[in-house]
N, C-alpha and C positions, 0 to 999 in steps of 0.2 A: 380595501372596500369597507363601509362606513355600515354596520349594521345595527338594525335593534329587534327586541323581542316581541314578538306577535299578540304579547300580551297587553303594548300599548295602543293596539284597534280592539281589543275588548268590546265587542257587543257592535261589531260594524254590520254581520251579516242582520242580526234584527232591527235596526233602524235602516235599515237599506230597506228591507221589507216593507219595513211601520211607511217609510216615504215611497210605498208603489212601486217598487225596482227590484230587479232580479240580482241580489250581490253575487249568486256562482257563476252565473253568465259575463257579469263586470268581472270577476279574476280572471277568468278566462280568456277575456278577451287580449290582455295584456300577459299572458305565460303564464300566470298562477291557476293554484286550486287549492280549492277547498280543503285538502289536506294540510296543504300548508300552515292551515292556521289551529287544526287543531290543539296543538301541543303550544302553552301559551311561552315556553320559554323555546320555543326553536324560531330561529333568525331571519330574517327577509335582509336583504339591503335595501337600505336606507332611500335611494331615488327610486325601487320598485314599490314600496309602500308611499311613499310621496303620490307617488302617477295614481297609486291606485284610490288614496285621499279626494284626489283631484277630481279623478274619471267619477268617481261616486256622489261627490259633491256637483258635478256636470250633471249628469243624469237625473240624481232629484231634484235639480235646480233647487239646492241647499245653500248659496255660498257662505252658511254659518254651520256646515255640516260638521266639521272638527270641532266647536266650542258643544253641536248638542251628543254628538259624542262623545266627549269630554264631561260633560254636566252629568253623566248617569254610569259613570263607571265608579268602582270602589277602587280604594286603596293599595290593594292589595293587586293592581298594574304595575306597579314598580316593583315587582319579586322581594328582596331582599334590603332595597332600601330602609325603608320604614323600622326595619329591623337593628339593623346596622347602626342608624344615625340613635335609635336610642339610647346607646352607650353616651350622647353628649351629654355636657353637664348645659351649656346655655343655645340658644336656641341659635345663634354667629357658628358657636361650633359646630353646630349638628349641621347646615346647609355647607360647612367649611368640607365637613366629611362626604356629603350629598355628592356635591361635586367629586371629589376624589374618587367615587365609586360609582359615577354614572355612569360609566362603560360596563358595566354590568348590563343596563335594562337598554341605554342605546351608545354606541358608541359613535364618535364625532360629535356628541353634546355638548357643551360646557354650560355651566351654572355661575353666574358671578352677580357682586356684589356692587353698586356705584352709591354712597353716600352724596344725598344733594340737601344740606342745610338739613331741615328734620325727616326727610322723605329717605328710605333704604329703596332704590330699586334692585329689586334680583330679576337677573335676566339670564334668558334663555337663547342661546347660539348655537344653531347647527351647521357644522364644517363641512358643507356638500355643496357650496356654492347657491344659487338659487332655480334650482330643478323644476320643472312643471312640477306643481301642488305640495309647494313649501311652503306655501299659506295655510292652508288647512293643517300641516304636520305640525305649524307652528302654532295655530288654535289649539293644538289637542294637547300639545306640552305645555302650554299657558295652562291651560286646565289644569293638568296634570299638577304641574309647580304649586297651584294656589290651591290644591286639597293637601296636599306634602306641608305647606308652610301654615295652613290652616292646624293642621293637627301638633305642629311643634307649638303653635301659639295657642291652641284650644280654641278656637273661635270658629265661625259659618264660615268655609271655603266662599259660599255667594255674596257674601260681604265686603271680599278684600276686592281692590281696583284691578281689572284686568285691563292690560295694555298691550295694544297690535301696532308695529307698521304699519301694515296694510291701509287701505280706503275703507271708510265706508260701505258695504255693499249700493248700491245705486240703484233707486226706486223700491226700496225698503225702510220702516225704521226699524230700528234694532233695539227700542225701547220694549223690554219686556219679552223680546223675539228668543231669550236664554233664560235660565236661573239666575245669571250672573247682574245682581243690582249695578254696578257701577263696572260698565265696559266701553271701554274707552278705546278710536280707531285713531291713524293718524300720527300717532305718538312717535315715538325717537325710539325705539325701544320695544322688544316682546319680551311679558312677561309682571312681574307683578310689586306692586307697592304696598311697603307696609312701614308704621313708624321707625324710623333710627336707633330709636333707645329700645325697640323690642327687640335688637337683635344680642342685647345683654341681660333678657331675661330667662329666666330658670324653664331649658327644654322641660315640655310640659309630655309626660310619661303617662299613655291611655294605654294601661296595661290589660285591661279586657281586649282593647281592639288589637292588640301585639298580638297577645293570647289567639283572639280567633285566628290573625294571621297564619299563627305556627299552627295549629289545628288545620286550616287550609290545606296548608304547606305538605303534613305531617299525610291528610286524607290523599292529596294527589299523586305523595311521591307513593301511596299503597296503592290507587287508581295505575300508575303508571309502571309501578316494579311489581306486582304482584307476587310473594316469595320468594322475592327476588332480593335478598338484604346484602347484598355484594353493590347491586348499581342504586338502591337508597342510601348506602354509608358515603359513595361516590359523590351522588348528587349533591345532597349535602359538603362534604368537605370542597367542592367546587364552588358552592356559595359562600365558604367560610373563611378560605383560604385569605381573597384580599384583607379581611381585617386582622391577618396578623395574630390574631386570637386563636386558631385552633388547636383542637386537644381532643383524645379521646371521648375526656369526659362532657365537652361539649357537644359531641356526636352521639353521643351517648342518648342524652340527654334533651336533644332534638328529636331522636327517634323513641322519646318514651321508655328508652331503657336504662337498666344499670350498665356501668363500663366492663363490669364481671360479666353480668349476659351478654351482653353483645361481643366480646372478646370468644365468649364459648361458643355462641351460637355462628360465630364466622369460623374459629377451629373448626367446627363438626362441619361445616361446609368445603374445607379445605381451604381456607382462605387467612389472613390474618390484614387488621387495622394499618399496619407500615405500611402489606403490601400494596392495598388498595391508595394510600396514600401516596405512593411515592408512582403510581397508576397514572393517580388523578393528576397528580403536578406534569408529569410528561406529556400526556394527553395536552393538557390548557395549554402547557408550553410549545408544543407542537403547530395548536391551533393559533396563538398570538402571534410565535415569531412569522409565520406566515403573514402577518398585518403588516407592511412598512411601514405606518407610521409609531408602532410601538416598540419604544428601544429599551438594550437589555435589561437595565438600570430598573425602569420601568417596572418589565413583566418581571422583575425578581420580588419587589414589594409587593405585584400583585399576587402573585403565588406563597406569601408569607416569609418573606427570609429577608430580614433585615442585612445579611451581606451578598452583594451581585459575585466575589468570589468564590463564598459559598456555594451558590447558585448553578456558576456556571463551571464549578468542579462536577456535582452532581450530573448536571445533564451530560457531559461528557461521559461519566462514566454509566448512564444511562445507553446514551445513544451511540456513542464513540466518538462524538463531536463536539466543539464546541456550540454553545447557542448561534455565535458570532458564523464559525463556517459551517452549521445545519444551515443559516439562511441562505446561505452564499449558493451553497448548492442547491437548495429546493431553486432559486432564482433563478439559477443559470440551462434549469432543466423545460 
């Protein structure tokens, strides 16, 4: 099952408002609630947040409702991305990385690249087949893509070309009806154009806005674990883990602290940094192997361990099984 993080309808219940419509009534009416979306990294699948795109964009008879939701969210929708891709050195690399970790913020995405003469289209593909209100899902990752590729390149997100499949809406113009100067329907293609040769230039590092990010980051995970420094070390090394990078003193350090404090004040708790670490990797791996389409190969990269043997000794001695026959069995039950 194909999910992504609630954090990419950011700001749906107030424009549902601002356009005269009740959005707890619209969850409702299709299974959800309002709860569900509090927490912006807890998961919806993918064709339930599609419907509910749809049904919302029905209702206020928006059908540009994903691009004006899209046009007024911040950066900081993509969790971790923005983060992550900073380590590139050019801006090819950091969308090379994008992709690699989009299953973080939704999974079933892909992000690619097609050179046509001087034009780079990057395009946006979601593997769910096409579900009632994969159009609007598909405006909101158009967005989404073109403030991400705006900020590797430093430039106005409402600059760069937006590009839909889709039609035209009908008995509309759509001149001026977004922030987005040049949007373009009709196309071969979702998602967004930018020159060729800027994909070999120097990722462009807006280190205030990382900054607030991690401050974000840093403020929620205290909204959300309140003295609670066992499930913010978790939190954290679950977002850190895909790039391969982790380290105490990267957690450390995320949390504001030294790797000495935080080592002591997880002692005094009864707790130690391995334990929670070798916690967290069971857990994720737990929740992946569950996914069929993610093979082992895969979730070992994504859980940080450049060997799948090493990988799949640990969960063994973890679980008492391999990865390979944990899945065999949750499947067979």
């Amino acid at each position: 099952m194909f999910r992504a993080r609630v954090a990419g309808v950011e700001g749906l219940e107030q424009l549902v408002r601002e356009l005269g419509e009740n959005p707890i009534a619209l969850m409702e009416s299709i299974g959800l609630s309002q709860a569900q979306f509090r927490d912006p990294d807890q998961y919806i699948a993918y064709p339930k947040l599609a419907e509910l795109m749809h049904l919302c964009s029905e209702a206020c008879q928006e059908p540009l409702f994903g691009l004006l939701l899209g046009q007024r969210q911040r950066l900081a929708v993509l969790g971790g991305l923005p983060l992550i891709s900073a380590r590139a050195t050019t801006v090819g690399e950091a969308l090379t990385i994008a992709d690699r970790y989009l299953y973080l913020h939704a999974s079933g995405v892909r992000l690619s690249r097609v050179i046509q003469a001087d034009t780079a289209r990057l395009e946006v593909t979601i593997g769910i087949g096409r579900p009632q209100g994969l159009e609007q899902l598909l405006q909101i990752s158009v967005c989404q893509l073109a403030r991400f590729a705006a900020m590797l390149l430093d430039t106005d997100p409402f600059a760069l070309p937006l590009n839909l499949r889709q039609a035209a809406p009908q008995g509309m113009s759509t001149q001026g009806a977004t922030r987005f100067r040049q949007l373009r329907f009709g196309q071969s293609f979702d998602g967004v154009s930018i020159p060729a040769q800027a994909l070999a230039r120097a990722n462009h590092r807006d280190d205030e806005a990382l900054n607030q990010h991690l401050e974000d980051y840093l403020f929620r995970l205290q909204t959300l674990y309140p003295e609670q420094l066992e499930d913010q070390v978790a939190d954290v090394i679950g977002r850190m883990l895909p790039t391969g990078e982790i380290s105490l003193d990267e957690v450390a350090a995320t949390l504001n602290l030294r790797p000495r404090t935080l080592q002591a004040q997880l002692r005094d708790r009864g707790s130690a940094y391995r334990d929670i670490l070798r916690e967290t990797r069971l857990n994720l791996a737990r929740q992946r192997l569950s996914e069929p389409d993610v093979s082992v190969t895969e979730l070992a990269l994504q859980l940080g361990y450049s060997d799948v043997a090493v990988f799949s000794r640990h969960f063994k001695a973890w679980s008492g099984l391999s990865p390979r026959a944990w899945r065999k069995s949750k499947a067979s039950r």
